[in-house]
LOTIRO-415405 format. One record per residue: y, x, z of N, C-alpha, C, O in turn. Coordinates in steps of 0.1 Angstrom, whole numbers. Each point is the difference from the previous one (the first is absolute). Layout:
<rs>
<<Y X Z> <Y X Z> <Y X Z> <Y X Z>>,
...
</rs>
This chain:
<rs>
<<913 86 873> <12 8 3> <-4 13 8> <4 10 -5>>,
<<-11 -11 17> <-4 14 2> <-10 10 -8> <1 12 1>>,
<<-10 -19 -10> <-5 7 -7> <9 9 -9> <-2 12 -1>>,
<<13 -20 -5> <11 7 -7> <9 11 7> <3 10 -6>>,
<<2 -14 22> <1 11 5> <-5 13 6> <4 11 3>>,
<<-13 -17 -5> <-14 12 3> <2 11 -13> <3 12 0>>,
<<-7 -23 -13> <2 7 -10> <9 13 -1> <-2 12 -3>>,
<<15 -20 6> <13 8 -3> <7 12 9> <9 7 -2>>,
<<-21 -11 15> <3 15 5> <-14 9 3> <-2 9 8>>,
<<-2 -13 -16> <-13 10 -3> <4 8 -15> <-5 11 -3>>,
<<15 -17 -6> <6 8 -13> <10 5 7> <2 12 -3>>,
<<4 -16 10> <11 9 10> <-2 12 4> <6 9 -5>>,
<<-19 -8 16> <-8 11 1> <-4 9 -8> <0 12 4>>,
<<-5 -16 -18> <-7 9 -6> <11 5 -11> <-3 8 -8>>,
<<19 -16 8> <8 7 -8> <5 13 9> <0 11 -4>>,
<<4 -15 18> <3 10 12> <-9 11 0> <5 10 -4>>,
<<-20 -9 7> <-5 9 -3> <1 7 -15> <0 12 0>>,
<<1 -16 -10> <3 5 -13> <15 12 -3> <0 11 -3>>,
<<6 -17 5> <13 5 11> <-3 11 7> <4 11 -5>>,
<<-9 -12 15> <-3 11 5> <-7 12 -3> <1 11 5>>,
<<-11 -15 -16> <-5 10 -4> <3 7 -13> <-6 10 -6>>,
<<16 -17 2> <8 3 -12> <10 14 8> <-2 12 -1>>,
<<9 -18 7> <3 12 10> <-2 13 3> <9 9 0>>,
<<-20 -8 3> <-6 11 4> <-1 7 -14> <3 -5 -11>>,
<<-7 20 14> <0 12 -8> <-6 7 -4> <4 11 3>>,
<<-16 -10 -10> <-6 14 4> <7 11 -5> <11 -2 -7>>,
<<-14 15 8> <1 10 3> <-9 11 -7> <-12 3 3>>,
<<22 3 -15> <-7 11 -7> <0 17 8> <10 5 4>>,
<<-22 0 -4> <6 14 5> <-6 10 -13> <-11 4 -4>>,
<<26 -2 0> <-3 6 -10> <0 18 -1> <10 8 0>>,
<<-23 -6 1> <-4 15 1> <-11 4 -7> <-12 -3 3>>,
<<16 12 -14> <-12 5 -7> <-5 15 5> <7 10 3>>,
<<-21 -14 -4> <-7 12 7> <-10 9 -10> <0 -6 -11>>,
<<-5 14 11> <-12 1 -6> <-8 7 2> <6 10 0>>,
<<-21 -6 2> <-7 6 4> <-15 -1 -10> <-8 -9 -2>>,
<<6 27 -3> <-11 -4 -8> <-8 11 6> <3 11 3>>,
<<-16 -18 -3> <-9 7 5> <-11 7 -8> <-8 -8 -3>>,
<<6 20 0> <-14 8 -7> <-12 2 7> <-2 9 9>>,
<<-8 -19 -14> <-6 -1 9> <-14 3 -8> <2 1 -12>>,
<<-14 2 15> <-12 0 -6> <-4 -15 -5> <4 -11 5>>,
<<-12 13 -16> <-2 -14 -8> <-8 -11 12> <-7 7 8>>,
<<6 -18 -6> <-6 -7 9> <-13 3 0> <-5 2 -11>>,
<<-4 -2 26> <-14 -3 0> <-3 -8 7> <9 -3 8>>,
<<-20 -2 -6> <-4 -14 7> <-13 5 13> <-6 -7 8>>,
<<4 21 -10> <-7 8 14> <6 6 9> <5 11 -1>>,
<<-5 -18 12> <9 12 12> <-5 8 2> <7 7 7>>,
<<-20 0 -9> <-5 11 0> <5 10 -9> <1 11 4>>,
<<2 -14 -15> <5 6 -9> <15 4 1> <4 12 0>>,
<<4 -24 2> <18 2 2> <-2 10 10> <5 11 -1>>,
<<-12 -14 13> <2 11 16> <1 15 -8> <9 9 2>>,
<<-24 -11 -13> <-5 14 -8> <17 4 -9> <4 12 0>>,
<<0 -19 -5> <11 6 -6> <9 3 4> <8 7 -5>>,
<<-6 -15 21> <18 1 10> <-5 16 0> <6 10 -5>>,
<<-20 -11 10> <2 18 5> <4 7 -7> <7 8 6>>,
<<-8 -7 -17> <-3 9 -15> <14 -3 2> <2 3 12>>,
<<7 -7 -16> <12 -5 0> <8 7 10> <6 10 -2>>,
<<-5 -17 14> <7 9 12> <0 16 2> <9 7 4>>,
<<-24 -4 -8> <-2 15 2> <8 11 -10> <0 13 1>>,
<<5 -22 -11> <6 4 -13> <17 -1 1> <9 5 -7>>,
<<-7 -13 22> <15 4 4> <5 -18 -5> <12 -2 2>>,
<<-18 -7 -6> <3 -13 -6> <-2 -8 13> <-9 4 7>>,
<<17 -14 -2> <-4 -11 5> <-15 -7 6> <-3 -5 11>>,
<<-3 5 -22> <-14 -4 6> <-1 -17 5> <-11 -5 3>>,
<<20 0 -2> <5 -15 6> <-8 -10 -7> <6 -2 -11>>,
<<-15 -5 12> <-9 -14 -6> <8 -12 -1> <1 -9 9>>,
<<6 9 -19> <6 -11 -5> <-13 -14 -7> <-7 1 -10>>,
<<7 -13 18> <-4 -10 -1> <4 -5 -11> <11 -4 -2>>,
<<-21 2 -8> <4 -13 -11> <-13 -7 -2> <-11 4 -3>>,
<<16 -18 7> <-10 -8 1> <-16 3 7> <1 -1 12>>,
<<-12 3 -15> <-8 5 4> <-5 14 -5> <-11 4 0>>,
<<20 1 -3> <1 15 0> <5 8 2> <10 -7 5>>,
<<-7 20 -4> <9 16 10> <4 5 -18> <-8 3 -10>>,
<<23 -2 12> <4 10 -11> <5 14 14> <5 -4 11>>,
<<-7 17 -13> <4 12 9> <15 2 -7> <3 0 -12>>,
<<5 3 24> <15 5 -11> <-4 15 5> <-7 5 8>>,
<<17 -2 -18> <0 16 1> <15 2 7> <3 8 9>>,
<<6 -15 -17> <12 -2 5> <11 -12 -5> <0 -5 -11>>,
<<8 2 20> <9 -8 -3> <12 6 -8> <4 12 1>>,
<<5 -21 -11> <11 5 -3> <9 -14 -2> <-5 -11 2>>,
<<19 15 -5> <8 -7 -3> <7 -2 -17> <7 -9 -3>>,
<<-9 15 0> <3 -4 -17> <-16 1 -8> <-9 8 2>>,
<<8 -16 -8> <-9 -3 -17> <-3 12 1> <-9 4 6>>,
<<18 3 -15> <1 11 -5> <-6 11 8> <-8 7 -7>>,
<<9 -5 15> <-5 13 13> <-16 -7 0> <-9 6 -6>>,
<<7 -16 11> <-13 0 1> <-11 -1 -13> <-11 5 2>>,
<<14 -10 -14> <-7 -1 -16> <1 15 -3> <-8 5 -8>>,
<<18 6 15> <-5 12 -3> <-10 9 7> <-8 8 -5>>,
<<11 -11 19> <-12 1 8> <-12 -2 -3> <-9 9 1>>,
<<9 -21 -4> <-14 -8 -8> <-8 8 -7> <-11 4 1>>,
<<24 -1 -14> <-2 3 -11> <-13 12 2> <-11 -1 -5>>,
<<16 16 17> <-2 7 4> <-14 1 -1> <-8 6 -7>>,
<<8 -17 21> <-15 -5 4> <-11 -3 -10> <-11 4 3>>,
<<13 -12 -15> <-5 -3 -6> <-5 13 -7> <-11 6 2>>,
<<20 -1 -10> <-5 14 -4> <-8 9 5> <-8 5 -7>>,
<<10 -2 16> <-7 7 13> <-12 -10 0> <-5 3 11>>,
<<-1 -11 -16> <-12 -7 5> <0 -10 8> <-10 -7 1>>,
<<18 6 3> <2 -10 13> <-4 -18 -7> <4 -3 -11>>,
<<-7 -2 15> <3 -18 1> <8 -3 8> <-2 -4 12>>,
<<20 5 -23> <10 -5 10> <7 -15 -8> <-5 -7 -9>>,
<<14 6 16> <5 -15 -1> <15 -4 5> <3 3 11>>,
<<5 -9 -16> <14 0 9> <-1 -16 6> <-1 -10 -8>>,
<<2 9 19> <4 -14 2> <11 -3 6> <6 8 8>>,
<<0 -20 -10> <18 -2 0> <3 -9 8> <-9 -8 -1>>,
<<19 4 9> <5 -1 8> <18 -4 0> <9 6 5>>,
<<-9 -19 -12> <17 3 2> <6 -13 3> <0 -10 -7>>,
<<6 11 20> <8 -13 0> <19 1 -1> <6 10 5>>,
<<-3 -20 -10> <11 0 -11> <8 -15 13> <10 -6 -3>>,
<<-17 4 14> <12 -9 6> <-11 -13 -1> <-10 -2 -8>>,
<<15 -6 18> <-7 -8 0> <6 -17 14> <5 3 11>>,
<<-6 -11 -13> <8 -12 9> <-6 -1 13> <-11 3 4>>,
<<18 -8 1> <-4 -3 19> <6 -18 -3> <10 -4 -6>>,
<<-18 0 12> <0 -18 0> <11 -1 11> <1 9 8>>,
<<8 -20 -10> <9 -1 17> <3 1 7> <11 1 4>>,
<<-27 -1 4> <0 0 13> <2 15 6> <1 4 11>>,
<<-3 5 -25> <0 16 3> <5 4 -6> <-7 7 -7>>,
<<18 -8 4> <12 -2 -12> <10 11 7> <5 10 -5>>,
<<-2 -15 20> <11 12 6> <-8 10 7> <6 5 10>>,
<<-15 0 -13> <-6 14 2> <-3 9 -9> <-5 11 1>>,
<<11 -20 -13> <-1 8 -16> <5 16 4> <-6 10 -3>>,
<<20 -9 13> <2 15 -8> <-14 11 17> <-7 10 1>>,
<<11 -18 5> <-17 7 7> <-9 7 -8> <-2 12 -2>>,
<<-5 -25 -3> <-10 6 -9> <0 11 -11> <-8 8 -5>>,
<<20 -12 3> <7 14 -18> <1 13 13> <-4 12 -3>>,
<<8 -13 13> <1 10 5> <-15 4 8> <-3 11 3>>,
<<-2 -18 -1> <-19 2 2> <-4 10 -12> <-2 12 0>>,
<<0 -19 -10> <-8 8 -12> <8 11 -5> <-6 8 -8>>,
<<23 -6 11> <4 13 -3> <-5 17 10> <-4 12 -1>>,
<<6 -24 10> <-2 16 10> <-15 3 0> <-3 11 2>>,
<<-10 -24 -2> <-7 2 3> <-6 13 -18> <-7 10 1>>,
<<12 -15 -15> <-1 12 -9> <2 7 0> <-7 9 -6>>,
<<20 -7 15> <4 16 0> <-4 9 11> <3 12 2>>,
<<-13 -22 10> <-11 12 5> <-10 6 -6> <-6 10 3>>,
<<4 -21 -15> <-14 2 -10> <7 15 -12> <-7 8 -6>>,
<<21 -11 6> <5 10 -14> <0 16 8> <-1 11 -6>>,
<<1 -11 19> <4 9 14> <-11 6 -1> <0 11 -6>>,
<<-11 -18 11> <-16 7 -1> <-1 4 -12> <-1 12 0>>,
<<1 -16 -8> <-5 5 -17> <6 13 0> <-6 11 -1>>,
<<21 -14 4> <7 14 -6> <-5 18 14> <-1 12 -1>>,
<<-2 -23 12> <-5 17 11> <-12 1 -3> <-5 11 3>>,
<<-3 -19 -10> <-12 6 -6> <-1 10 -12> <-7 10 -2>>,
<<15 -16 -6> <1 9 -12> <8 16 6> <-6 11 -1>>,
<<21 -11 9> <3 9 7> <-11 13 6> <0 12 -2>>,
<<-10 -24 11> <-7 12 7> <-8 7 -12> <-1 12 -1>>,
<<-6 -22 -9> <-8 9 -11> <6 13 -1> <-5 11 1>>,
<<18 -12 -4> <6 6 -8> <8 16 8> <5 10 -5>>,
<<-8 -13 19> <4 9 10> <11 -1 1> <4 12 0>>,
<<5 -18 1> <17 -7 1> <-4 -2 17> <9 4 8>>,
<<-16 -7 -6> <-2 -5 19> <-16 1 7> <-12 -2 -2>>,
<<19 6 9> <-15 4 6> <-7 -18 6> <2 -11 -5>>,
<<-8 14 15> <-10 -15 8> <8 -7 7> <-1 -12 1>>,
<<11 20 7> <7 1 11> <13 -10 -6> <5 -10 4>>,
<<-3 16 -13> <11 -8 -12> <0 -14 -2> <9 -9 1>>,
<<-28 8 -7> <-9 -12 -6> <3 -12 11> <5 -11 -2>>,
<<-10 20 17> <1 -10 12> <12 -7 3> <0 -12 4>>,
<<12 19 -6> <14 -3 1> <4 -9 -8> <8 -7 5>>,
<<-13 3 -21> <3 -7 -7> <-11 -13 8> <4 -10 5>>,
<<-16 15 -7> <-4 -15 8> <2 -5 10> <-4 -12 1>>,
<<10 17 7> <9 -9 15> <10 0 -3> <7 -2 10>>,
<<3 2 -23> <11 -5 -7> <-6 -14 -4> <6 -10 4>>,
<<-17 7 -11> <-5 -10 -10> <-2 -12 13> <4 -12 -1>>,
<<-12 19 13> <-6 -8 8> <13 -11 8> <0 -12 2>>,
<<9 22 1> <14 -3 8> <7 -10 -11> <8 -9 4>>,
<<-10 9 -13> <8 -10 -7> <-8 -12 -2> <6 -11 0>>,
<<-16 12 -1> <-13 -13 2> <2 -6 12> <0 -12 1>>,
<<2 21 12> <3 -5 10> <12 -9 3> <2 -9 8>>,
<<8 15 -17> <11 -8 -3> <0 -15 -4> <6 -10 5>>,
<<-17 11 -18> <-3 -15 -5> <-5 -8 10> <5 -11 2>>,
<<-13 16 6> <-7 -8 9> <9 -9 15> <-3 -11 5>>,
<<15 22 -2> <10 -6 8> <14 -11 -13> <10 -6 2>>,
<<-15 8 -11> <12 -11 -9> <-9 -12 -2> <5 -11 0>>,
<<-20 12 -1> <-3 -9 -5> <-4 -7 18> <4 -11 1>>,
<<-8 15 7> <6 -8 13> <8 -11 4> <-2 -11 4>>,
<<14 21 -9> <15 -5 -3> <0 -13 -3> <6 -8 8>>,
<<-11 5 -19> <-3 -8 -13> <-4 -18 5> <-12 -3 2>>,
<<20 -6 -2> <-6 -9 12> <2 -11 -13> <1 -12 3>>,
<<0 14 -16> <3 -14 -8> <-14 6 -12> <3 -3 -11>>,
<<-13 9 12> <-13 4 -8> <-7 -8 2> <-2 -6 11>>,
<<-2 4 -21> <-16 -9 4> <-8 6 7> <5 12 2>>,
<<-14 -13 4> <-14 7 6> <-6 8 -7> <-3 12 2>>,
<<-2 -23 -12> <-13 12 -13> <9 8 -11> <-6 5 -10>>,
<<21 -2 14> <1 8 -8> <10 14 8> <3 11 -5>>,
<<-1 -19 18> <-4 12 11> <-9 9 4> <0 12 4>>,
<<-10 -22 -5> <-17 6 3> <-1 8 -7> <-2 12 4>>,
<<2 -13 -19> <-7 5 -12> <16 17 -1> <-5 10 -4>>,
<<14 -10 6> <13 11 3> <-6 7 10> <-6 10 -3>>,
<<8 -15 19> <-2 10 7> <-16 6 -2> <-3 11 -5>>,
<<-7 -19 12> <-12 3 -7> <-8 14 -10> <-10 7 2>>,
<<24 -10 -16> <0 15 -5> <4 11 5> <-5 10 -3>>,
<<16 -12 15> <12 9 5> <-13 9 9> <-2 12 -1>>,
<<-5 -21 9> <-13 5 11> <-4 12 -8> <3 12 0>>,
<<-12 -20 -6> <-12 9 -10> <12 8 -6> <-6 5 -9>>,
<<17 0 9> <7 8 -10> <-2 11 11> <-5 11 -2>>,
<<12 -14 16> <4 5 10> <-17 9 7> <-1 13 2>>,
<<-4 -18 -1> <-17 0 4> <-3 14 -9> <-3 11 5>>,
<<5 -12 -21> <-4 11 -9> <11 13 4> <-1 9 -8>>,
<<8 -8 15> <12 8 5> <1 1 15> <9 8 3>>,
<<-15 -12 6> <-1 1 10> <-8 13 1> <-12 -3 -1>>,
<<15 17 4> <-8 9 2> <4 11 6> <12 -1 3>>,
<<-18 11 0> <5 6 12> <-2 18 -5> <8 9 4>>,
<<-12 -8 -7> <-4 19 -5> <10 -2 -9> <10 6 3>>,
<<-7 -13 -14> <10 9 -14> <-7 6 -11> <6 4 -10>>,
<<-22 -3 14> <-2 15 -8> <-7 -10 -11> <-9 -7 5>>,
<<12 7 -17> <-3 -12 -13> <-2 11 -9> <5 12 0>>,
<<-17 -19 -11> <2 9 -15> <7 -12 -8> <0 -12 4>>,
<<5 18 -16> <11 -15 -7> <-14 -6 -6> <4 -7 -9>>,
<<-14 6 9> <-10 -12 -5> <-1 -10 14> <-3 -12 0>>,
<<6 19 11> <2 -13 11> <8 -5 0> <-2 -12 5>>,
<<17 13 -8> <11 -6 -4> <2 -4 -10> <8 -10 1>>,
<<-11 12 -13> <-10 -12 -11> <-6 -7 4> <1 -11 -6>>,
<<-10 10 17> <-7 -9 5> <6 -14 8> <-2 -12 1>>,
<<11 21 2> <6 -11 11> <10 -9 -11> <0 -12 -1>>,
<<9 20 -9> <12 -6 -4> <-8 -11 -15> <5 -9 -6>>,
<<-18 14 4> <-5 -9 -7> <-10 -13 5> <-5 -9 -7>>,
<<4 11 25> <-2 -15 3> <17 -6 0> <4 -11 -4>>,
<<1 18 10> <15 -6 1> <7 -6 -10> <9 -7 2>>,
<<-14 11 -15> <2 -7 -12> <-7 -10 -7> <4 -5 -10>>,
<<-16 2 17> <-10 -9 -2> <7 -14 6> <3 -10 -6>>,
<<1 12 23> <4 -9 6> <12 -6 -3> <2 -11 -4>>,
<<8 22 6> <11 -4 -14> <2 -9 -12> <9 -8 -4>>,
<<-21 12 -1> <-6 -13 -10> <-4 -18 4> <3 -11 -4>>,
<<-11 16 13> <-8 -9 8> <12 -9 2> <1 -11 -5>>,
<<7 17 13> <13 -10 14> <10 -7 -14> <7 -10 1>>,
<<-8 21 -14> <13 -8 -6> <-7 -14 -7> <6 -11 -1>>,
<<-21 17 -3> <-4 -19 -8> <-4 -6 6> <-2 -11 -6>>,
<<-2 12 27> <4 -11 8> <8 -7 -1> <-2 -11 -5>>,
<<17 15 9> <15 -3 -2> <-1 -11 -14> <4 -12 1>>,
<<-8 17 -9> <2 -9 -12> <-6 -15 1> <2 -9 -8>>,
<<-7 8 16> <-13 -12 -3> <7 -10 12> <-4 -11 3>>,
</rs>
């Protein structure tokens, strides 16, 4: 007889928990992003990639050592459509170059339960934190182009920095996040903030390539944390 009641509230239990977790929700945030990067064909020497950032930056490009696997692809620069960067490429290629486009797109992605009500947080994390990255791209190309002087350049990056700072006081806020996907959000926000913390103003746009294509590396980084 107690074995039977034992039984019967041990199926009790595990229908209650069932129940409960039937319940719960996860949570899609659905935001498509995209980010393609032209980058030099991969090498497996850091002596070499160092050898090509230069050659690269000095040319007005980014210069940025993008990690794949145990090798450095160099971007020259980041973009946001296919299209803009495969003609870039195209460019490079012609010109001699060993170039390459590498791609970047997330299209939305679930939060498990327990981080289910911080979904629109996060959609508002990866929006603002792209459009510091779309901000720099565009005062880089600007200053090339003589549209704004350094002074201009600087103004836009304590616009980018101020709004990262922002991320960083919401995600504070934020008391229903898991930890490791706190960690792995703000984390980026530092290192975003760190590449923008500066004090003169006086930038050529291959340093602001520089910066906005680590900023799009991490970007990458924090969103296929999030996923896992």
């Amino acid at each position: 007889m107690r074995l039977s009641c034992a039984i019967f509230l041990a199926v009790c239990l595990l229908a209650l928990t069932i129940l409960v977790a039937a319940g719960e929700r996860a949570a899609r945030v659905a935001l498509r992003r995209e980010l393609y990067f032209v980058c030099s064909q991969t090498v497996y020497r850091e002596d070499l990639a160092l050898s090509v950032s230069d050659v690269v930056s000095s040319g007005g490009g980014a210069g940025y050592l993008l990690h794949r696997g145990k090798g450095y692809a160099v971007v020259y620069s980041v973009y946001r459509t296919k299209r803009s960067a495969e003609a870039v490429c195209a460019d490079l290629v012609d010109g001699g170059q060993n170039a390459e486009v590498l791609s970047f797109v997330m299209s939305g992605f679930y939060l498990p339960a327990s981080d289910a009500s911080a979904a629109a947080e996060i959609a508002s994390y990866f929006r603002v934190y792209y459009d510091c990255i779309v901000l720099l791209s565009k005062t880089a190309d600007e200053l090339d182009a003589g549209r704004i002087n350094r002074e201009g350049a600087f103004c836009s990056m304590e616009s980018a920095k101020d709004a990262l700072t922002g991320l960083q006081t919401i995600l504070e806020g934020e008391k229903t996040l898991s930890k490791a996907r706190y960690d792995a959000m703000n984390e980026s926000v530092e290192s975003a903030c760190g590449l923008l913390a500066v004090s003169d103003g006086l930038f050529a746009s291959s340093d602001i390539r520089a910066i906005y294509a680590c900023m799009s590396d991490l970007y990458m980084q924090t969103a296929q944390k999030l996923q896992k």
